[in-house]
TIROLO-143733 format. One line per field, with one value per residue (C-alpha): residue number from 0; x, y, z; residue in one letter; chain. Coordinates in Angstrom, 1 decimal, always signed. Last residue first. Layout:
% residues N
n <- c(NUM,...)
xx <- c(X,...)
yy <- c(Y,...)
zz <- c(Z,...)
res <- c(A,...)
chain <- c(A,...)
END
This chain:
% residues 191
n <- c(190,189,188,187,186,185,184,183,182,181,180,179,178,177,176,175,174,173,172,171,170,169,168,167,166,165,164,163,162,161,160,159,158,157,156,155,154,153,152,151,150,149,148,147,146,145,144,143,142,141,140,139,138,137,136,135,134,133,132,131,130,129,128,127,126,125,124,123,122,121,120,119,118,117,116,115,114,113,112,111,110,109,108,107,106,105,104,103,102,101,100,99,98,97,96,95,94,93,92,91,90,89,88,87,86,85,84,83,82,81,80,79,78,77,76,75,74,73,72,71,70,69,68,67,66,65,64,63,62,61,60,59,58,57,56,55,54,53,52,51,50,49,48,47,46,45,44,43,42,41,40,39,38,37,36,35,34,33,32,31,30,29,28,27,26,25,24,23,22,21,20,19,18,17,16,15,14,13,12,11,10,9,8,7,6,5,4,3,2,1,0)
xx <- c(-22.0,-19.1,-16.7,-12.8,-13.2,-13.1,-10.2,-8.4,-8.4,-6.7,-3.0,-4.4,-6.0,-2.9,-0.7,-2.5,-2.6,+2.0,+2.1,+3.6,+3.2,+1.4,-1.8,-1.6,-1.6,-4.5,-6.2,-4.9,-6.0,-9.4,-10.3,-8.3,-11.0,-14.0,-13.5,-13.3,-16.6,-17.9,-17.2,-17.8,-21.7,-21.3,-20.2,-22.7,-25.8,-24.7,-23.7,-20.2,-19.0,-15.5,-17.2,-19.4,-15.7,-14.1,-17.6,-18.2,-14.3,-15.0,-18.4,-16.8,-14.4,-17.3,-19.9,-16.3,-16.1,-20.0,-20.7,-17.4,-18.9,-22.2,-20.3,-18.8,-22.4,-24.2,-21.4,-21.7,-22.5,-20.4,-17.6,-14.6,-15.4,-15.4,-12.3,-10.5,-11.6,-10.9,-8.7,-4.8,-4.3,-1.2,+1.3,+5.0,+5.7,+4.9,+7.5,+7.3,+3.8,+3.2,+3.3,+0.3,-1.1,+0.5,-0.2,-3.8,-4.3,-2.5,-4.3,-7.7,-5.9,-4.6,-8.3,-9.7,-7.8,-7.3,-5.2,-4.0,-7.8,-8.3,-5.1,-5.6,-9.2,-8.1,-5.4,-7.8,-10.5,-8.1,-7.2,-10.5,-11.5,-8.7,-9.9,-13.6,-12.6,-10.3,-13.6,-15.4,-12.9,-12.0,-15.9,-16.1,-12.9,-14.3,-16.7,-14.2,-12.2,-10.5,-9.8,-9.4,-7.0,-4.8,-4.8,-3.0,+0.0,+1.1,+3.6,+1.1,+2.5,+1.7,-1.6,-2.7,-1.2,-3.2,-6.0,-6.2,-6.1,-6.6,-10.3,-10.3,-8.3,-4.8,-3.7,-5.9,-7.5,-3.4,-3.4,-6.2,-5.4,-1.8,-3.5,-6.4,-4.3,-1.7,-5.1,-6.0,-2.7,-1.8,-0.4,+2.7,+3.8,+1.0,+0.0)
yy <- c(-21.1,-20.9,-23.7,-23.5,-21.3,-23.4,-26.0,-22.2,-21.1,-24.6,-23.1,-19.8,-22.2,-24.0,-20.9,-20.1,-22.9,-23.1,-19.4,-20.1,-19.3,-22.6,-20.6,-17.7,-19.7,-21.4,-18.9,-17.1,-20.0,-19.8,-16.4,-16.8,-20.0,-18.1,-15.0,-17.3,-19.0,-16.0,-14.3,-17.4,-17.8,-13.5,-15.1,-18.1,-15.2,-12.8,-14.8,-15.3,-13.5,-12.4,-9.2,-11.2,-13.0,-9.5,-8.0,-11.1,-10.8,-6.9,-7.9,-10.7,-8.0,-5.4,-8.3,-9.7,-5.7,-5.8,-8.8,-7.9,-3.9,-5.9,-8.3,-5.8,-3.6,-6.7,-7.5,-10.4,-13.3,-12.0,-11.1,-13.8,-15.3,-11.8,-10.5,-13.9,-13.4,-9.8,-10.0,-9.4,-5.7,-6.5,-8.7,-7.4,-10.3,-13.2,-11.8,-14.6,-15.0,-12.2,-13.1,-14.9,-11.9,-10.8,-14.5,-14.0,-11.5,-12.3,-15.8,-13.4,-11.6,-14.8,-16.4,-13.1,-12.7,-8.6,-8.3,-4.3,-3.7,-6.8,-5.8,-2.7,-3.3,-6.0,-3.4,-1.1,-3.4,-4.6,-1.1,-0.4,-3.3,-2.7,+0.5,+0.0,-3.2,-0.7,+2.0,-1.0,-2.2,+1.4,+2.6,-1.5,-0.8,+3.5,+5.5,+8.2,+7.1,+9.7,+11.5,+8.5,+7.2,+10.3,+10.9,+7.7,+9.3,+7.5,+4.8,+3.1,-0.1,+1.4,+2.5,-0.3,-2.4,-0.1,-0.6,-4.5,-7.0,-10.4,-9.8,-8.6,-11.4,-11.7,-11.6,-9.8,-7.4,-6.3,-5.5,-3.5,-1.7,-0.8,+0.4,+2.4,+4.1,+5.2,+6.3,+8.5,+9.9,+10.7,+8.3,+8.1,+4.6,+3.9,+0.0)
zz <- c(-19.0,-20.8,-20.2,-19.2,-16.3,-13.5,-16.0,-16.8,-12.3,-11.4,-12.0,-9.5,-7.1,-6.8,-6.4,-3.4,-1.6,-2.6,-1.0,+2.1,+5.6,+6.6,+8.1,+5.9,+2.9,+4.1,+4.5,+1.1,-0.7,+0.8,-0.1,-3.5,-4.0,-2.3,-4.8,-7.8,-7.1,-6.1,-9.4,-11.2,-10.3,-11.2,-14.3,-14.8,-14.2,-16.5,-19.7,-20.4,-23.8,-22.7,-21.5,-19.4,-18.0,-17.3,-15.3,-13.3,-11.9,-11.1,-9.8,-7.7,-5.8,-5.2,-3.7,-1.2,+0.2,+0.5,+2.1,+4.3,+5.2,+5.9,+8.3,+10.1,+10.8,+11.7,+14.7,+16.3,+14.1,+11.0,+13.5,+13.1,+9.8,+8.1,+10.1,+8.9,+5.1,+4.9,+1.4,+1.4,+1.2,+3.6,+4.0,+5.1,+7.4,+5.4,+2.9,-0.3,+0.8,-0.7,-4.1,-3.6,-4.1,-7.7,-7.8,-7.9,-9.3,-12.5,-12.7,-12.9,-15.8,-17.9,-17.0,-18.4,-21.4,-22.0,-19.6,-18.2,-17.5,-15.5,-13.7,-13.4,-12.0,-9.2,-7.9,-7.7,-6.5,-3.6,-2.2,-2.2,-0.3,+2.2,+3.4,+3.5,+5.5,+7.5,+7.9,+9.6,+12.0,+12.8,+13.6,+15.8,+17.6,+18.7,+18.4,+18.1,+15.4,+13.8,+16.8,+19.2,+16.7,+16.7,+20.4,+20.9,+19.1,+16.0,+15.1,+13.5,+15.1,+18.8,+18.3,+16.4,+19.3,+21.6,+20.0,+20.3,+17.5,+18.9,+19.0,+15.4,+13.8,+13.4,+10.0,+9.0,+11.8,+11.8,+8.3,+7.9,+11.4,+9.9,+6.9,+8.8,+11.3,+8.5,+6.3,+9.3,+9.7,+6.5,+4.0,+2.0,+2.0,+0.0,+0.0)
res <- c(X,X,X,X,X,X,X,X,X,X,X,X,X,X,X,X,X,X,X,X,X,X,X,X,X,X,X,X,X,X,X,X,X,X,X,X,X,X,X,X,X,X,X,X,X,X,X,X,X,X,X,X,X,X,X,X,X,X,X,X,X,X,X,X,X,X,X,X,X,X,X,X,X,X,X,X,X,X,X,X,X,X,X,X,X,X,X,X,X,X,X,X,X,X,X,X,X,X,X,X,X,X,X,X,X,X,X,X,X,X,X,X,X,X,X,X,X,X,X,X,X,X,X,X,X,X,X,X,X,X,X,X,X,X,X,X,X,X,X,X,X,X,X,X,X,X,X,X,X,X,X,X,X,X,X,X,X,X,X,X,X,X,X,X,X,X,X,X,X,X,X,X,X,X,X,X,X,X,X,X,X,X,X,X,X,X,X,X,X,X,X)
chain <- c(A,A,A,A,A,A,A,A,A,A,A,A,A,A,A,A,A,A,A,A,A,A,A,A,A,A,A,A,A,A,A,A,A,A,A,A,A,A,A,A,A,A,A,A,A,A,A,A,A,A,A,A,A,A,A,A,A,A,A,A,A,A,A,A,A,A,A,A,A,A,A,A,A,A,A,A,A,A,A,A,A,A,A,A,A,A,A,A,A,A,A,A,A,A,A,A,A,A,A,A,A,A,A,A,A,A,A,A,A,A,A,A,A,A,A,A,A,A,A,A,A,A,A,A,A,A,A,A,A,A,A,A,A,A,A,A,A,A,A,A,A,A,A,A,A,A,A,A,A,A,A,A,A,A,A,A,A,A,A,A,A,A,A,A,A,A,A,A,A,A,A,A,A,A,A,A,A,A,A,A,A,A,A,A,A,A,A,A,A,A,A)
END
């Protein structure tokens, strides 16, 4: 991500990352507060209502993060299984520095707060909607009907969801690069 952020955004990446790879109870604000580098004031000013507001705001923040990088890449490729395997090993790449992750997808957040916090899990339904929409989008304008590409779109989604799991939990990017090689035989029929 930027490296030149302001405040707000340098609360929200270093949240983002931390509610990912560690989950949102695990994640405590004084850890954000402390990795930010930031005073303490600064998070209570942006985020006055507190956890739950920054939660929120850092799924807004990593979604868009991940559609940008989702829509130059679709862009850039004009195949679309060459352009969604793109993705996903620009992602899986990494892996390669487990310690530098971030704008992976909210996956663990997701899992962790659906059944407690409605808020949450609507920013997640919508961050995960955005991301198959792009992917629908690239495989209708490769001649897919509507229906069997937003099908795909969430079929896709889960996969790099999944692969990035799991790639989290061995620290390595082999889950990942599995569901990218398997992305042409998902793909290879039009629906």
């Amino acid at each position: 991500m930027d490296t030149k952020l302001n405040s707000r955004d340098k609360i929200l990446q270093t949240a983002s990352r931390l509610f990912q790879l560690q989950g949102y109870h695990a994640t405590g604000m004084n850890q954000i507060i402390s990795e930010s580098g930031l005073p303490k004031g600064s998070i209570y000013h942006h985020f006055p209502q507190g956890k739950e507001l920054l939660a929120i705001e850092a799924v807004h923040f990593t979604s868009s993060f991940i559609e940008r990088k989702l829509l130059t890449i679709m862009e850039e490729i004009s195949d679309p299984v060459e352009a969604i395997q793109a993705f996903i090993k620009d992602t899986s790449s990494q892996f390669d520095s487990p310690e530098s992750i971030e704008g992976i997808p909210v996956g663990l957040l997701a899992s962790e707060t659906a059944l407690i916090s409605e808020p949450l899990r609507l920013a997640c339904i919508q961050a995960f909607s955005k991301w198959e929409k792009i992917i629908a989008d690239k495989l209708i304008q490769n001649g897919e009907k509507d229906e069997h590409a937003l099908k795909m779109g969430m079929l896709i989604n889960s996969m790099i969801g999944g692969g990035i799991m799991q790639s989290i939990t061995r620290k390595d990017k082999a889950p990942l690069i599995v569901v990218m090689e398997t992305i042409p035989q998902i793909l290879k029929t039009k629906g």
